[in-house]
Gaussian input, Z-matrix of N, CA and C with variables (Angstrom, degrees):
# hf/3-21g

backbone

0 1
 N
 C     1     B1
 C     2     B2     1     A1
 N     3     B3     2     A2     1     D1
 C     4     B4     3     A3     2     D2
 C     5     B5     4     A4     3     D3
 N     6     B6     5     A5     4     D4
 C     7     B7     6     A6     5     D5
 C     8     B8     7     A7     6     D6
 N     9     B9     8     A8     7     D7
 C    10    B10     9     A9     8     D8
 C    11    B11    10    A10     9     D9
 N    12    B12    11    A11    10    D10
 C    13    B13    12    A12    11    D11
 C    14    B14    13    A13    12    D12
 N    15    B15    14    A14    13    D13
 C    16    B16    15    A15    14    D14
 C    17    B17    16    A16    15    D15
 N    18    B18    17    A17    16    D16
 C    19    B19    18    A18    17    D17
 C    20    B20    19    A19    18    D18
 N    21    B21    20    A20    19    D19
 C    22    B22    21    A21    20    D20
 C    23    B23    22    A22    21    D21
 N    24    B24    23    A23    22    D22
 C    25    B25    24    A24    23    D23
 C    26    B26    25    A25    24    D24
 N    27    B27    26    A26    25    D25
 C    28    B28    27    A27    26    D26
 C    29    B29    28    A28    27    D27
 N    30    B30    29    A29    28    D28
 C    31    B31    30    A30    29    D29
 C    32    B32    31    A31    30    D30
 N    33    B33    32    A32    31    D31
 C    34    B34    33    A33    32    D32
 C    35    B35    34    A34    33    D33
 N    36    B36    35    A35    34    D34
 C    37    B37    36    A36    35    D35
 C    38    B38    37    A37    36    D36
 N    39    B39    38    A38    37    D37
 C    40    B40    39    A39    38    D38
 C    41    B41    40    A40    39    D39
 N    42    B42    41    A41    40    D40
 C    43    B43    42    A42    41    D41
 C    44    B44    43    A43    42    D42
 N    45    B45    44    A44    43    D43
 C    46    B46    45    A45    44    D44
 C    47    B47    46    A46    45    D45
 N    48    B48    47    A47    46    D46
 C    49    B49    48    A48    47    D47
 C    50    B50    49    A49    48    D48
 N    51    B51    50    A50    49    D49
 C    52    B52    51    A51    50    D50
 C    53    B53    52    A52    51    D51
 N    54    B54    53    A53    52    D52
 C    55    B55    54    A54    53    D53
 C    56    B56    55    A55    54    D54
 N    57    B57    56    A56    55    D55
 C    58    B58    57    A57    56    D56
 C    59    B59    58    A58    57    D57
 N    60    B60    59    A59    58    D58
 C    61    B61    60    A60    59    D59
 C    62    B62    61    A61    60    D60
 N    63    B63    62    A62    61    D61
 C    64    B64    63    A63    62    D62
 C    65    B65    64    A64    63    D63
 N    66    B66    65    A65    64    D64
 C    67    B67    66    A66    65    D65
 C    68    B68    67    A67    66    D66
 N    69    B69    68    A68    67    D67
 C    70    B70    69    A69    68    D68
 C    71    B71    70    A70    69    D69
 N    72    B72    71    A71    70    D70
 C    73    B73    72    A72    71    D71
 C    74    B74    73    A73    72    D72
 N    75    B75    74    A74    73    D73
 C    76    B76    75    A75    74    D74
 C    77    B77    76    A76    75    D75
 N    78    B78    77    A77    76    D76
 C    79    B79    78    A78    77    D77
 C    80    B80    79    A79    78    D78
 N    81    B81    80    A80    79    D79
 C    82    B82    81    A81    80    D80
 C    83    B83    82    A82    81    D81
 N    84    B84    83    A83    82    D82
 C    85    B85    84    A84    83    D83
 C    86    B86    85    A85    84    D84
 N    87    B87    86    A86    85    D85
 C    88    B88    87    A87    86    D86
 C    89    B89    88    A88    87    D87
 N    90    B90    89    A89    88    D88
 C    91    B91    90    A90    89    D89
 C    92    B92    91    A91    90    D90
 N    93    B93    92    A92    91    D91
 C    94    B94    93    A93    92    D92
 C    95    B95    94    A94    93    D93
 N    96    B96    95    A95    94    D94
 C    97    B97    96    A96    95    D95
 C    98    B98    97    A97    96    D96
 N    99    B99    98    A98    97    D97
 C   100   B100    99    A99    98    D98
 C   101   B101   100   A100    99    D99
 N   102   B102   101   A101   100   D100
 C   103   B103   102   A102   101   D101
 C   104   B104   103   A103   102   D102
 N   105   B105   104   A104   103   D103
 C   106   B106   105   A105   104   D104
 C   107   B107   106   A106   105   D105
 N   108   B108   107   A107   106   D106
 C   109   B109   108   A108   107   D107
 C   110   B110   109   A109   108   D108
 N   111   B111   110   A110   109   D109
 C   112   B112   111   A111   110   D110
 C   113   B113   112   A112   111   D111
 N   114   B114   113   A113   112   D112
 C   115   B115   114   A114   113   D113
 C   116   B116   115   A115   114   D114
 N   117   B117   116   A116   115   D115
 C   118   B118   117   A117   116   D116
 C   119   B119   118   A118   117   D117
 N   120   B120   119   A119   118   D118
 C   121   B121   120   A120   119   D119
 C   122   B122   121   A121   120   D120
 N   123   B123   122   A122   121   D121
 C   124   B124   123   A123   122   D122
 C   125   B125   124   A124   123   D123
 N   126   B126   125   A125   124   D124
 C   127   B127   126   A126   125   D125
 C   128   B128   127   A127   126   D126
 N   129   B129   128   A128   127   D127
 C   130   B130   129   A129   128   D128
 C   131   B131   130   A130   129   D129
 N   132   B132   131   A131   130   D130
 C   133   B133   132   A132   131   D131
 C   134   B134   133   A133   132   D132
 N   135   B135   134   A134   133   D133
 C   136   B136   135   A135   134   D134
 C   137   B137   136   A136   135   D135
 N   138   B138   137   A137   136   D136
 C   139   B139   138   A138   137   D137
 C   140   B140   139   A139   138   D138
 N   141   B141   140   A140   139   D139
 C   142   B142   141   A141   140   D140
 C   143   B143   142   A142   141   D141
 N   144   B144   143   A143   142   D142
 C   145   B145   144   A144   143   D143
 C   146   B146   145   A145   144   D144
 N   147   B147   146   A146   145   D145
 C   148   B148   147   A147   146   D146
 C   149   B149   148   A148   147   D147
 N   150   B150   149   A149   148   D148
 C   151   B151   150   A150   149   D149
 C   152   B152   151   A151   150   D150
 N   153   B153   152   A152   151   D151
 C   154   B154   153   A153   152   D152
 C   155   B155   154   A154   153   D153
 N   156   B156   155   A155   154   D154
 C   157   B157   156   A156   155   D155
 C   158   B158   157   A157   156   D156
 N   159   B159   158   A158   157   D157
 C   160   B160   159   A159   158   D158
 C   161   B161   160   A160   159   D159
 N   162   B162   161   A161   160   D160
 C   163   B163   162   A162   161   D161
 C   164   B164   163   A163   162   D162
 N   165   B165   164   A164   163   D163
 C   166   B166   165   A165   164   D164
 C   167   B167   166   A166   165   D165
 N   168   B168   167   A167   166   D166
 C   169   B169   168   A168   167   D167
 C   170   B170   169   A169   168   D168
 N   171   B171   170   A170   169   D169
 C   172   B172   171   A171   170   D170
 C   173   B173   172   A172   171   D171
 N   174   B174   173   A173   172   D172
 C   175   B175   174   A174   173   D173
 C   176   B176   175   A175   174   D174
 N   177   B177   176   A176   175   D175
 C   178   B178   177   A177   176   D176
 C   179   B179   178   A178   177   D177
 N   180   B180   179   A179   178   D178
 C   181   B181   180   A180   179   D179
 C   182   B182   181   A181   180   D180
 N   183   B183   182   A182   181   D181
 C   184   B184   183   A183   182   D182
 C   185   B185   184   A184   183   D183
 N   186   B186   185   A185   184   D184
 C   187   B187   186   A186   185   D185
 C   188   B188   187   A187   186   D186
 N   189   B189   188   A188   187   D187
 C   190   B190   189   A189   188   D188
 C   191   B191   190   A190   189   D189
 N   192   B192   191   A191   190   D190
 C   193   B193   192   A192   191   D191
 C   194   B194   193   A193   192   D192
 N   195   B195   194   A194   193   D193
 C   196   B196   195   A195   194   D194
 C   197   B197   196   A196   195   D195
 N   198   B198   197   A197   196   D196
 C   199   B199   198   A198   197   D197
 C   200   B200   199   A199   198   D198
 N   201   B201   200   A200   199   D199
 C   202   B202   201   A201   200   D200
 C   203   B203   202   A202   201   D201
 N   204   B204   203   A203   202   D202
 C   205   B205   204   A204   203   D203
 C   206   B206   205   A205   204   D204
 N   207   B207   206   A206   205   D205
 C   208   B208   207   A207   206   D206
 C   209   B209   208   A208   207   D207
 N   210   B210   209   A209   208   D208
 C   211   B211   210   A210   209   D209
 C   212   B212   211   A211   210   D210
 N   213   B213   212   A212   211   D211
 C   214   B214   213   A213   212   D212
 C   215   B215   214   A214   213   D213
 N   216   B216   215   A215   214   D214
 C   217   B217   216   A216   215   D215
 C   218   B218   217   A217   216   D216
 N   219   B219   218   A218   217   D217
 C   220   B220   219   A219   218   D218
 C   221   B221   220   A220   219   D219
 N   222   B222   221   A221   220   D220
 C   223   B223   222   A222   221   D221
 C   224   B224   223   A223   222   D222
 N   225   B225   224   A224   223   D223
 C   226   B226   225   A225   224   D224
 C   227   B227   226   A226   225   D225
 N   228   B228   227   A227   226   D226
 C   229   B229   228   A228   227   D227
 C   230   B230   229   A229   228   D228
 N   231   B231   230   A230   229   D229
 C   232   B232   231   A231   230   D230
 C   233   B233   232   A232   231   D231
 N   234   B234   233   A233   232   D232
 C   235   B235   234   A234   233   D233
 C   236   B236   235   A235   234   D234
 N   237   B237   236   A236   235   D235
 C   238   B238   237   A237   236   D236
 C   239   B239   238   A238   237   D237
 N   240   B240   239   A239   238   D238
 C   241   B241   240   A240   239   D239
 C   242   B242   241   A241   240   D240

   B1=1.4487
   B2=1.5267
   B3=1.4430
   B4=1.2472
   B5=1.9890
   B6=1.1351
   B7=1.0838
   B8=1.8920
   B9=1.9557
   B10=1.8602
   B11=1.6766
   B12=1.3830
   B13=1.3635
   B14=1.6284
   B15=1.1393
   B16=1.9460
   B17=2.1933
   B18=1.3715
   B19=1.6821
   B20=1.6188
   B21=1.1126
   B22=1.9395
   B23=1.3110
   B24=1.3456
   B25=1.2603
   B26=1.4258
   B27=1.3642
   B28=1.5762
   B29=1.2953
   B30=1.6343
   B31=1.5039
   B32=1.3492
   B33=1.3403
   B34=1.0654
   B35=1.7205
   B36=1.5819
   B37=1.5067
   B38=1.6255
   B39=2.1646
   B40=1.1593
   B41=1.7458
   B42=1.2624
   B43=1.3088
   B44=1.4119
   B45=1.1854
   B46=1.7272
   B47=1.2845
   B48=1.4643
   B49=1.4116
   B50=1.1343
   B51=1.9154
   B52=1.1041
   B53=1.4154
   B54=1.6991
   B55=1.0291
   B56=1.2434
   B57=1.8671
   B58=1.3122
   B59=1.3740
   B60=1.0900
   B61=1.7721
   B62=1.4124
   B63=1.2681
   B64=1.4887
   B65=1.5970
   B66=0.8754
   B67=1.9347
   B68=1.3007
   B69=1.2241
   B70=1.5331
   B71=1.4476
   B72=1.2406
   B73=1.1785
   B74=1.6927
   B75=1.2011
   B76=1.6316
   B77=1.1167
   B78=1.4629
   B79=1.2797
   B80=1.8266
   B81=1.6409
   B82=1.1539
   B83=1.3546
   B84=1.3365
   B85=1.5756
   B86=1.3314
   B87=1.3829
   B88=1.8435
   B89=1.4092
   B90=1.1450
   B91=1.6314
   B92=1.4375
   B93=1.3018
   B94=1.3485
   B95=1.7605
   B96=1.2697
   B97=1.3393
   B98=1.5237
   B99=1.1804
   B100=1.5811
   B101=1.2379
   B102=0.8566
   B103=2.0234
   B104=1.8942
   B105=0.3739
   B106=1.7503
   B107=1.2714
   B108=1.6468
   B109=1.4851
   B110=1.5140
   B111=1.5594
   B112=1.9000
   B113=1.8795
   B114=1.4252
   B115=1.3856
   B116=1.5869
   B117=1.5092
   B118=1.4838
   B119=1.5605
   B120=1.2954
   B121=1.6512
   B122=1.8214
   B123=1.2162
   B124=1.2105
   B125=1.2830
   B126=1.3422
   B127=1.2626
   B128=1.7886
   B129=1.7413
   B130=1.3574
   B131=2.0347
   B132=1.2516
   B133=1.2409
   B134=1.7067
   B135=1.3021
   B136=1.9535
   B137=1.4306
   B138=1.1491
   B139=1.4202
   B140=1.6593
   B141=1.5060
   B142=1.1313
   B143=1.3654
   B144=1.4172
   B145=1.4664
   B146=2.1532
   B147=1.3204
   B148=1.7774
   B149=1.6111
   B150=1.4978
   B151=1.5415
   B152=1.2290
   B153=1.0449
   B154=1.6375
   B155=1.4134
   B156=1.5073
   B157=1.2201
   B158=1.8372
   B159=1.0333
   B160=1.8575
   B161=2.5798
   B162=1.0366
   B163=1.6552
   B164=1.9823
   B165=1.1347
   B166=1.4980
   B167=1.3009
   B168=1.5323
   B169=1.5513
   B170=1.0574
   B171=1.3213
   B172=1.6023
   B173=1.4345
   B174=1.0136
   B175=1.7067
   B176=1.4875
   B177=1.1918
   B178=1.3386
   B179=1.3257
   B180=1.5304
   B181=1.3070
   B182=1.4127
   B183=1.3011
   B184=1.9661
   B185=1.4398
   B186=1.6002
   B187=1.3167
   B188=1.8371
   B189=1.4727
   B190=1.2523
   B191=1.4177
   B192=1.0375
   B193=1.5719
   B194=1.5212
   B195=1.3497
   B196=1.9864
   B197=1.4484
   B198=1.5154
   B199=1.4925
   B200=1.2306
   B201=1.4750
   B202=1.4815
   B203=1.6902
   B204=1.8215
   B205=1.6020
   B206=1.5982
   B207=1.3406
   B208=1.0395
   B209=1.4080
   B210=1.4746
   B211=1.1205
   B212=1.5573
   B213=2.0765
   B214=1.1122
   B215=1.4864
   B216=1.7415
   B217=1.7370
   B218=1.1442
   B219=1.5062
   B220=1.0869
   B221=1.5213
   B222=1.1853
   B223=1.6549
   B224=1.6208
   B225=1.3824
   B226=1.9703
   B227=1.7079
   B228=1.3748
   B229=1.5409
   B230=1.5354
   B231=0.8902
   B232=1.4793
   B233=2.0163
   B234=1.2921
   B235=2.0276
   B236=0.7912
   B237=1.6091
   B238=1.6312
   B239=1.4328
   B240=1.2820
   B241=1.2088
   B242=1.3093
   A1=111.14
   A2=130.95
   A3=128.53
   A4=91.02
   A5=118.10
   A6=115.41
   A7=132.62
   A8=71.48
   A9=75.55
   A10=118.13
   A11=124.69
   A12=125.08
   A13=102.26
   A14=115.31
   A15=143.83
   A16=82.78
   A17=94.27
   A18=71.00
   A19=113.18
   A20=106.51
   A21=109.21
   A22=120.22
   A23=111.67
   A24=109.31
   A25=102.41
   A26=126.04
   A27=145.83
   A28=92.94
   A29=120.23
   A30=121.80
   A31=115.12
   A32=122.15
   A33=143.73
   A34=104.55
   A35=105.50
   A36=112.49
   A37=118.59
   A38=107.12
   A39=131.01
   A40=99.62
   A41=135.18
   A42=132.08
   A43=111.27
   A44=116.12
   A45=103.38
   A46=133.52
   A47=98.39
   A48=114.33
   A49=135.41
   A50=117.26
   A51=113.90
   A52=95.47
   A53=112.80
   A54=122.61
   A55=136.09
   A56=98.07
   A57=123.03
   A58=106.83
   A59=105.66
   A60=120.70
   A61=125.75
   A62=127.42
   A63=133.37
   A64=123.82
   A65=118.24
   A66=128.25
   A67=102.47
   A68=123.45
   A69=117.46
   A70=124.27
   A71=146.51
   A72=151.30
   A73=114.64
   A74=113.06
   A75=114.79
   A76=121.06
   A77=140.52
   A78=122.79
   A79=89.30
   A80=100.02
   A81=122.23
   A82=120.88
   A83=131.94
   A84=127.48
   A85=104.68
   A86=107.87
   A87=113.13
   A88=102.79
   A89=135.23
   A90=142.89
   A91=83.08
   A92=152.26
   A93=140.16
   A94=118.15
   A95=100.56
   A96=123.88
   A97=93.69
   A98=153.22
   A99=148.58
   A100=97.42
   A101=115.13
   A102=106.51
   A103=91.69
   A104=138.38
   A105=153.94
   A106=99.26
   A107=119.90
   A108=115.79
   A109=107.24
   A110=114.49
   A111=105.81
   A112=85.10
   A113=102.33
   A114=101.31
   A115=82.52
   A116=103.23
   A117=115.35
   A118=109.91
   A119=110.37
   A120=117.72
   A121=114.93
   A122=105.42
   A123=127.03
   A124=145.96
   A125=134.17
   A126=111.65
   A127=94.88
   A128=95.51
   A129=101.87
   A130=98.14
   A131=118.59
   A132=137.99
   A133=126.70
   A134=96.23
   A135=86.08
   A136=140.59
   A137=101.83
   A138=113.16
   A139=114.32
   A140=128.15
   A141=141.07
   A142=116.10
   A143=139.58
   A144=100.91
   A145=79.76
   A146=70.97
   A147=116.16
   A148=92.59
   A149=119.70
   A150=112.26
   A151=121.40
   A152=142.44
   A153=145.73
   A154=112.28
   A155=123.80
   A156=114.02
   A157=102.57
   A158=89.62
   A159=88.16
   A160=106.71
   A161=82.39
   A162=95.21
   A163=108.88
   A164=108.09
   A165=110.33
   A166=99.07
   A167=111.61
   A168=108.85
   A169=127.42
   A170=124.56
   A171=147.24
   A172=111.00
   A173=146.81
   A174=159.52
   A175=83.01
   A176=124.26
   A177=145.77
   A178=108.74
   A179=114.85
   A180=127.63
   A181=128.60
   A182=106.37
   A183=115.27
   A184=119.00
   A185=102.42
   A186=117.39
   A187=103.41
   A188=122.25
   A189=137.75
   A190=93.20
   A191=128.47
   A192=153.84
   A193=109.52
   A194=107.82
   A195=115.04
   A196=88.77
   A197=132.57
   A198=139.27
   A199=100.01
   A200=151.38
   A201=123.56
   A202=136.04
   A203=102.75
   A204=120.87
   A205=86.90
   A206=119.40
   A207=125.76
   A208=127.45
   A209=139.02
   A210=152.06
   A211=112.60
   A212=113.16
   A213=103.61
   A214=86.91
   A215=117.94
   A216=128.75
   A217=152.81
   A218=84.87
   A219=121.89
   A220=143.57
   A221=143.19
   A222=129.55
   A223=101.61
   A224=89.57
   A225=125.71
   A226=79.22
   A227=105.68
   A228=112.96
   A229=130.70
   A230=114.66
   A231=117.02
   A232=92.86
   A233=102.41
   A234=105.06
   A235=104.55
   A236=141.67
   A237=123.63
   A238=97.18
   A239=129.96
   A240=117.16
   A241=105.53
   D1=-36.72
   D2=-152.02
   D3=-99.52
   D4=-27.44
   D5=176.25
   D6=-83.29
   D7=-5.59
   D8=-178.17
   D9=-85.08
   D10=178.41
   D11=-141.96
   D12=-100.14
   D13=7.91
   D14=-179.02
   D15=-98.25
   D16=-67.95
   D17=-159.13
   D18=-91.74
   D19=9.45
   D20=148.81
   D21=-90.84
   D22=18.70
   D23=-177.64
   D24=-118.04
   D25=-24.64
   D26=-156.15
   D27=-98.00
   D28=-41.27
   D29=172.55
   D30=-60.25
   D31=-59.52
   D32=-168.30
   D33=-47.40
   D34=-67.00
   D35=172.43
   D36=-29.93
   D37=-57.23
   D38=-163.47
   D39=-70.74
   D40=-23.15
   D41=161.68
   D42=-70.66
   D43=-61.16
   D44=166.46
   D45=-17.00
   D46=-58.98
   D47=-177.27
   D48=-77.65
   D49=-25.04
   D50=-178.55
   D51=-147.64
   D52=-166.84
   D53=-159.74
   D54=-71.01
   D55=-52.56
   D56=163.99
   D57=-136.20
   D58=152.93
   D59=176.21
   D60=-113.61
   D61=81.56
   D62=-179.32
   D63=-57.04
   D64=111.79
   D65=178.16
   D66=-98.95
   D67=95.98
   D68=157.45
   D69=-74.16
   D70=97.29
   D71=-140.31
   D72=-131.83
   D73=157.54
   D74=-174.99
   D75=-49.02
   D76=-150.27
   D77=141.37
   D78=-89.57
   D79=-179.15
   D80=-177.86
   D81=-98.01
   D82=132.71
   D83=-167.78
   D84=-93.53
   D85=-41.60
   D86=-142.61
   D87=-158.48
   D88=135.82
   D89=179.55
   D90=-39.04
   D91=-92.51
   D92=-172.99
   D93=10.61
   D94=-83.82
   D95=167.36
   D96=-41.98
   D97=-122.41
   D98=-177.03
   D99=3.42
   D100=-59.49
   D101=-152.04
   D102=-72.50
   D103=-52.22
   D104=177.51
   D105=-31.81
   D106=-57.92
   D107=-155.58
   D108=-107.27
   D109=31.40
   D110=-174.13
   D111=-149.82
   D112=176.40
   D113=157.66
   D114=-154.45
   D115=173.50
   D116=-168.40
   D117=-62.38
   D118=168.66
   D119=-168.27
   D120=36.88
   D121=31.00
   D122=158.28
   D123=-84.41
   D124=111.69
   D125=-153.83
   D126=-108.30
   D127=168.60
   D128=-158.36
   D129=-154.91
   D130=115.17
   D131=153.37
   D132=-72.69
   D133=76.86
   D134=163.40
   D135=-72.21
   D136=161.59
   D137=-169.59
   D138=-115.75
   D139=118.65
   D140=-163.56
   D141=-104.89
   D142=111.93
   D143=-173.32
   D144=-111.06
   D145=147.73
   D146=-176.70
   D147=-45.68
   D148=126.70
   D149=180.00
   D150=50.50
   D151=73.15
   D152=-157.59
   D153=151.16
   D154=-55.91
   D155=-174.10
   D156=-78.97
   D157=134.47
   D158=-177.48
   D159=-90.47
   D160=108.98
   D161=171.17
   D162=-11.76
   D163=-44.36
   D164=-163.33
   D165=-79.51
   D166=-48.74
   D167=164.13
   D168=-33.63
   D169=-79.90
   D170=156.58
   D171=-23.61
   D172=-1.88
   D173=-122.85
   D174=-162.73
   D175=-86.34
   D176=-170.42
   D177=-33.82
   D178=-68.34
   D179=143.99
   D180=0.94
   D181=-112.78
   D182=141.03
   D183=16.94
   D184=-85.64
   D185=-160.69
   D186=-62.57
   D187=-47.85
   D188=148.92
   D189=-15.66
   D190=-103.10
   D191=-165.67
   D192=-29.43
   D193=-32.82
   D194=-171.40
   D195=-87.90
   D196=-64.63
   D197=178.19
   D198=-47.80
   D199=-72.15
   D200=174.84
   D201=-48.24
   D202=-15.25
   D203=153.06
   D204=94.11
   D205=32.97
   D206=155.02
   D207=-86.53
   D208=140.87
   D209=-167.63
   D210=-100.85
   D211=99.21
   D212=-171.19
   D213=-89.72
   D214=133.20
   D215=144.81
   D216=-49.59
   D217=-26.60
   D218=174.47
   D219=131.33
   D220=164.29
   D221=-166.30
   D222=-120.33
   D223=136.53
   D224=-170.96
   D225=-90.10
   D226=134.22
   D227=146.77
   D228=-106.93
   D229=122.39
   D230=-146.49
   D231=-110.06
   D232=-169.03
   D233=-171.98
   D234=32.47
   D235=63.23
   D236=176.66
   D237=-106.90
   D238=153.20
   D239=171.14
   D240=-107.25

């Protein structure tokens, strides 16, 4: 869905128009999933949940994110107690 040519087009519009554009999205399984939800010179905020997300993942993630020439901002940690 996020890769089809309906919702790069809805994005595309929604950058036009405004400032920033928020994607709330699943977690991520597989570089697949990454490449789907960014396009280059794109910036991108992750989400960590506290004890659960495993470091290599999150790493994995990232590095994904620089090779698509996307701009990670940085990562929210979320379940923290």
């Amino acid at each position: 869905m996020m890769g089809s040519a309906t919702m790069t087009e809805l994005i595309e519009q929604a950058s036009n128009t405004y400032d920033y554009v928020i994607i709330d999205a699943m977690p991520f399984q597989d570089s697949h999933d990454v490449a789907s939800f960014t396009q280059p010179g794109g910036n991108v905020v992750l989400v960590a949940a506290s004890g659960r997300t495993r470091k290599q993942d999150l790493k994995a993630a990232v590095d994904q994110l620089n090779i698509l020439g996307s701009h990670v901002l940085g990562v929210v940690l979320d379940q923290s107690d």
